[in-house]
NUSEBA-130053 format. One line per 4 residues: for each residue x, y, z of C-alpha. Coordinates in pm, 1 decimal, decimal comma. Example, Ala and Ser with C-alpha at 12.3 -4.5 7.8 and 13.67 -1.06 7.14 Angstrom:
BEGIN
1230,0/-450,0/780,0; 1367,0/-106,0/714,0
% end
This chain:
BEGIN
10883,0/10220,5/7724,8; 10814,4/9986,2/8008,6; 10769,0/10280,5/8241,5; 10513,3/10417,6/8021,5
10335,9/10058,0/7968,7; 10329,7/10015,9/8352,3; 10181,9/10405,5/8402,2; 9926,7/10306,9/8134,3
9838,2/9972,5/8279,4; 9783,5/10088,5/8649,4; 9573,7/10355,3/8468,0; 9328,1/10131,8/8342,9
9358,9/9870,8/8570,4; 9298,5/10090,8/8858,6; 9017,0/10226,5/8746,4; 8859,8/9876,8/8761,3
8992,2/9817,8/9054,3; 8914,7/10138,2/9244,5; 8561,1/9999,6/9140,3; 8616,9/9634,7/9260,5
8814,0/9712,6/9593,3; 8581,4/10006,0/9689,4; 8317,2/9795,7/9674,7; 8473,3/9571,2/9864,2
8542,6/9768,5/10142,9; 8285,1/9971,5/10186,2; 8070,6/9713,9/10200,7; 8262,3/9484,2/10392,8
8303,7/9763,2/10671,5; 7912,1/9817,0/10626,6; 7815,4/9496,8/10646,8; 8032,8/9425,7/10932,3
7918,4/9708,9/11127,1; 7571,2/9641,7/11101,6; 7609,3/9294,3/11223,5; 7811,2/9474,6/11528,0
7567,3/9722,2/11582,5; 7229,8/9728,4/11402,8; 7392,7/10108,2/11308,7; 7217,8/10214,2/10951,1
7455,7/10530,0/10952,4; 7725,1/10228,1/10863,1; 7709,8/10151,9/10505,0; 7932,1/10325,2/10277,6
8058,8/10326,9/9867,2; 8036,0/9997,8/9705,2; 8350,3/10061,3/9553,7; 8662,8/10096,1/9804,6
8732,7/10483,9/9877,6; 9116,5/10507,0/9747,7; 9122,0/10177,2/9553,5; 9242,5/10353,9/9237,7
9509,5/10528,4/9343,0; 9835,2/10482,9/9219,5; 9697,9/10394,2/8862,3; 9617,8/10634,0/8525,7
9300,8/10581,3/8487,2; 9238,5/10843,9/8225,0; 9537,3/10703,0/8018,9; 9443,7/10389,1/7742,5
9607,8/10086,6/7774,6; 9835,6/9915,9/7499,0; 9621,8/9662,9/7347,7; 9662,5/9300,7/7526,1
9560,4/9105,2/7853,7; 9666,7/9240,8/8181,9; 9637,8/9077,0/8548,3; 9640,6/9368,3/8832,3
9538,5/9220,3/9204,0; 9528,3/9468,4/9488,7; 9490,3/9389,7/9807,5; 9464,4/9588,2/10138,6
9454,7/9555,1/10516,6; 9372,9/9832,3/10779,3; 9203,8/9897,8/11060,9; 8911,7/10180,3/11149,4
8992,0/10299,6/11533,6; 8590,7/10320,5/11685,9; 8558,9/10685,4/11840,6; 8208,5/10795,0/12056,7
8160,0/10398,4/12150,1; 8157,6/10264,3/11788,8; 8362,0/9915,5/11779,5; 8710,3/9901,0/11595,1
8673,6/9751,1/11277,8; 8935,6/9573,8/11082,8; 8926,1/9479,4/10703,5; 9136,4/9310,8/10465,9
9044,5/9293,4/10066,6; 9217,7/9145,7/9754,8; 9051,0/9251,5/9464,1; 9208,6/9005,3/9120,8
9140,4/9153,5/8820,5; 9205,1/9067,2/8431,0; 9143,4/9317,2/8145,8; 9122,5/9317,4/7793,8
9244,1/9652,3/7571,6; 9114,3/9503,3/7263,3; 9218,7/9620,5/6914,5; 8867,7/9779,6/6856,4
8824,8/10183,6/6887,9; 8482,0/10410,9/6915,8; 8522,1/10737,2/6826,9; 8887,3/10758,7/6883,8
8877,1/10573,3/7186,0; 9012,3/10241,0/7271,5; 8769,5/9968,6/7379,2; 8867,2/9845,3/7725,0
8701,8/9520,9/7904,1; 8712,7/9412,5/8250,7; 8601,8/9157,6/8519,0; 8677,6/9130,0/8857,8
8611,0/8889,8/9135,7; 8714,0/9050,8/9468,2; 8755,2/8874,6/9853,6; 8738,5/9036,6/10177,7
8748,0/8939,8/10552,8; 8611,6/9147,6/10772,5; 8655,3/9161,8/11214,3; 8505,5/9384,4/11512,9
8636,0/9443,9/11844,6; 8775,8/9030,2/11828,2; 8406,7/8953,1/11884,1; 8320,2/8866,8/11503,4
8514,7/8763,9/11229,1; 8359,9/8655,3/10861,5; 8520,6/8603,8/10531,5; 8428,8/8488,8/10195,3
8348,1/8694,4/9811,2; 8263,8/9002,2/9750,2; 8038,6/9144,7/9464,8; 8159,1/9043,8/9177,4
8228,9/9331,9/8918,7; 8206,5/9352,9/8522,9; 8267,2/9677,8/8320,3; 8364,6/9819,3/7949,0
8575,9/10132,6/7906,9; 8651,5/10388,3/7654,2; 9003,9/10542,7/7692,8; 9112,5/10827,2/7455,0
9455,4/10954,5/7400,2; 9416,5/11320,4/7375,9; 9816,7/11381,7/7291,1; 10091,8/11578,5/7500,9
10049,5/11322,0/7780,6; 9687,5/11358,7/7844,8; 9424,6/11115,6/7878,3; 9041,0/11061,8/7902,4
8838,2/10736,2/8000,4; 8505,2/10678,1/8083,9; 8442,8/10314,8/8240,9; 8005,1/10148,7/8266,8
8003,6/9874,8/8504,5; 7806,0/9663,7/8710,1; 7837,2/9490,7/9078,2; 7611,4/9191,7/9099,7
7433,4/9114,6/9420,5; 7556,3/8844,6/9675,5; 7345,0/8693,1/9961,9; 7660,5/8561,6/10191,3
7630,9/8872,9/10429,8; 7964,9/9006,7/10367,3; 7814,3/9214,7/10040,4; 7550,4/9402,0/9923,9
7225,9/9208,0/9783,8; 7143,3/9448,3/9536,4; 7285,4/9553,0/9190,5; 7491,0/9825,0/9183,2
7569,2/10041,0/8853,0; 7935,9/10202,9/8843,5; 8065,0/10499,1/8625,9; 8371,8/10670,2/8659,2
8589,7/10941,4/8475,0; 8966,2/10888,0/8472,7; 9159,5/11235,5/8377,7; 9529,8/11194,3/8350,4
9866,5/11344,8/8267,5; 10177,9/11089,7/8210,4; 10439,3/11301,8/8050,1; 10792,5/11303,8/8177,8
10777,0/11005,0/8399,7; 10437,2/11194,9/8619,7; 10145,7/11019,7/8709,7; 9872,2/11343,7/8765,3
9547,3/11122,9/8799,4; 9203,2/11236,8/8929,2; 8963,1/10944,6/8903,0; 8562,9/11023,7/8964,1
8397,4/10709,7/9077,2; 7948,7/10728,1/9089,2; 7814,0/10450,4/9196,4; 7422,7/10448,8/9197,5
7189,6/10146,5/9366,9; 6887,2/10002,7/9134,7; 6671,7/9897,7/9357,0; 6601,5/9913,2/9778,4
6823,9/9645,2/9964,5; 6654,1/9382,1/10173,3; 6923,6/9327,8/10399,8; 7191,9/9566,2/10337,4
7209,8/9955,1/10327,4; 7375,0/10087,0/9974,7; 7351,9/10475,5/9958,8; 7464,8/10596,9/9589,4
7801,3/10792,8/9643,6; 8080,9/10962,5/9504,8; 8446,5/10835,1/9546,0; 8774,0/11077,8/9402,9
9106,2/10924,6/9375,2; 9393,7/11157,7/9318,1; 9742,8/11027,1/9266,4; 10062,1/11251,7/9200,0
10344,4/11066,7/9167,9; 10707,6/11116,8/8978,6; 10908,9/10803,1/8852,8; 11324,8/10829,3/8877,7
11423,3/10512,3/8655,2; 11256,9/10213,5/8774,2; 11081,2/10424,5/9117,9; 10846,5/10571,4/9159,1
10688,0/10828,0/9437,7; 10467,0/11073,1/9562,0; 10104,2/11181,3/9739,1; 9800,6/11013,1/9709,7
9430,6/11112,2/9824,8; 9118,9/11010,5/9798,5; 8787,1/11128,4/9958,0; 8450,6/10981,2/9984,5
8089,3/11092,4/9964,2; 7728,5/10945,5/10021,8; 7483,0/11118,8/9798,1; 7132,6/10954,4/9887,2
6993,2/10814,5/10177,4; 6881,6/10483,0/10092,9; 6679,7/10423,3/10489,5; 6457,6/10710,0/10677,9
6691,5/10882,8/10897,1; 7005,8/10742,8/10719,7; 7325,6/10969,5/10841,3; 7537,9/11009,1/10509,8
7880,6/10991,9/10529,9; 8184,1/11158,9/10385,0; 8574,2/11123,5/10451,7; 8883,7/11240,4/10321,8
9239,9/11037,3/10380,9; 9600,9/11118,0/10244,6; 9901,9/10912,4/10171,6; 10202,2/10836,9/10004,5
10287,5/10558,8/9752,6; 10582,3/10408,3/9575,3; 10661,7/10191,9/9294,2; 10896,1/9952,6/9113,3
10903,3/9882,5/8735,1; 11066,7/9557,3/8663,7; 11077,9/9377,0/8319,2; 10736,3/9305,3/8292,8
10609,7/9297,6/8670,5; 10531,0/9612,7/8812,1; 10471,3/9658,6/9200,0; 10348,4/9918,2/9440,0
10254,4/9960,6/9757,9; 10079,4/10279,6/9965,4; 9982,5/10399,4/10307,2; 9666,6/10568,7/10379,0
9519,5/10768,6/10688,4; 9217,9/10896,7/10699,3; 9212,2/11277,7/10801,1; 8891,7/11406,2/10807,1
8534,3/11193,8/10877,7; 8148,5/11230,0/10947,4; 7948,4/10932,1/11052,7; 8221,5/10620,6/10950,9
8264,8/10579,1/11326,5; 8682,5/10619,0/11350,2; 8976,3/10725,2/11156,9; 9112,3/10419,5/10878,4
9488,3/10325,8/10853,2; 9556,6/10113,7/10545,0; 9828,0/9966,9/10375,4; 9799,0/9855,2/10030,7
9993,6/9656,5/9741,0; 9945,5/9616,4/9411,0; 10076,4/9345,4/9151,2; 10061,5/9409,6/8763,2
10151,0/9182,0/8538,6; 10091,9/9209,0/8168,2; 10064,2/8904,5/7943,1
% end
């Protein structure tokens, strides 16, 4: 029971997130880069390439509160003369699965409020909020372990430099499979921009999260993936970019806590300036 209430939570819960954190760091690494190096080619996803892995985000939740906080640290290794950028997020998140269901689905509410700091090449450093994040989800149960959600949200601008200053409209699909202790998760993250930045560059983009992981009694283990794609060109002469990482997670079911953690390398990039190592944890606690 518990392992199923912790695959369901990190389901929904990471679906926010993978919203929230993506946002975080792309534009945290965007912003920072363009301070470093007046580079429009630097922008990237407003939500955090990778942020919902780990979690079922096609799976509903059981109805009650939840707190999930991820955070991550890593570091982008400059190739072709492009500074090394390092970048550290924690992304706190509460969600409601509320008793109320549309069309078979349950009714899923969420807020986040995400922090980053952000350095390049020892020469800058900045920290401070990120764009803060509210959405409502429909999760279905589709029986035999499989699961459907569809998540509307919205980033809201922030003028402190480490964001974007624009408003920033979120959808994603969650498809999952939880049977027999597996976690099979593909999570579809489109982000599209409303209106032209001022100061920063936010290219509407396509994020995929892929998680595959087994649990053995209170572990859990396996692959993780995620890949990420600019689909507009928000400047004249803006280079879109595109990357794809791998990694491998695990995870601990206690009573009511449930932990992970997961490493990340990127393994294939166009115009992000440098291959990303990342760790990342993840705290879920339901109320």
């Amino acid at each position: 029971m518990m392992n199923k209430l912790g695959t369901t939570v990190r389901n929904s819960m990471k679906a926010l997130r993978a919203g929230v954190a993506a946002c975080a760091c792309a534009a945290a690494l965007g912003a920072a880069a363009l301070c470093a190096t007046a580079a429009p080619a630097l922008a990237g996803s407003v939500t955090q390439p990778g942020e919902t892995i780990g979690l079922a985000a096609g799976a509903p939740l059981p109805e009650g509160f939840y707190f999930v906080d991820t955070f991550d640290w890593g570091k982008r290794h400059g190739n072709n003369g492009n500074p090394d950028v390092t970048l550290g997020v924690n992304i706190p998140v509460v969600a409601w699965a509320t008793p109320a269901k549309v069309a078979g689905a349950r009714v899923q509410l969420l807020a986040a409020l995400p922090a980053l700091e952000v350095g390049i090449d020892n020469n800058f450093y900045d920290s401070g909020m990120y764009n803060p994040f509210l959405a409502g989800q429909l999760a279905w149960d589709l029986g035999s372990g499989f699961g459907l959600s569809y998540l509307l949200g919205v980033y809201f601008p922030v003028k402190n430099g480490l964001g974007f200053d624009t408003t920033s409209i979120n959808q994603r699909v969650g498809v999952s499979y939880t049977n027999d202790g597996w976690n099979l998760t593909a999570n579809f993250i489109y982000g599209i921009n409303t209106r032209k930045a001022t100061k920063t560059i936010n290219p509407n983009f396509l994020n995929i999260d892929v998680t595959a992981t087994k649990s053995f009694g209170k572990w859990s283990v396996g692959p993780v993936a995620f890949a990420s794609f600019d689909t507009s060109r928000p400047t004249a002469g803006y280079q879109k970019q595109s990357q794809v990482a791998l990694g491998a997670l695990v995870g601990y079911s206690f009573d009511q806590l449930i932990l992970q953690g997961y490493l990340t390398r990127t393994v294939a990039e166009n115009n992000y300036g440098g291959n990303d190592t990342r760790a990342w944890g993840r705290v879920i606690l339901p109320f």
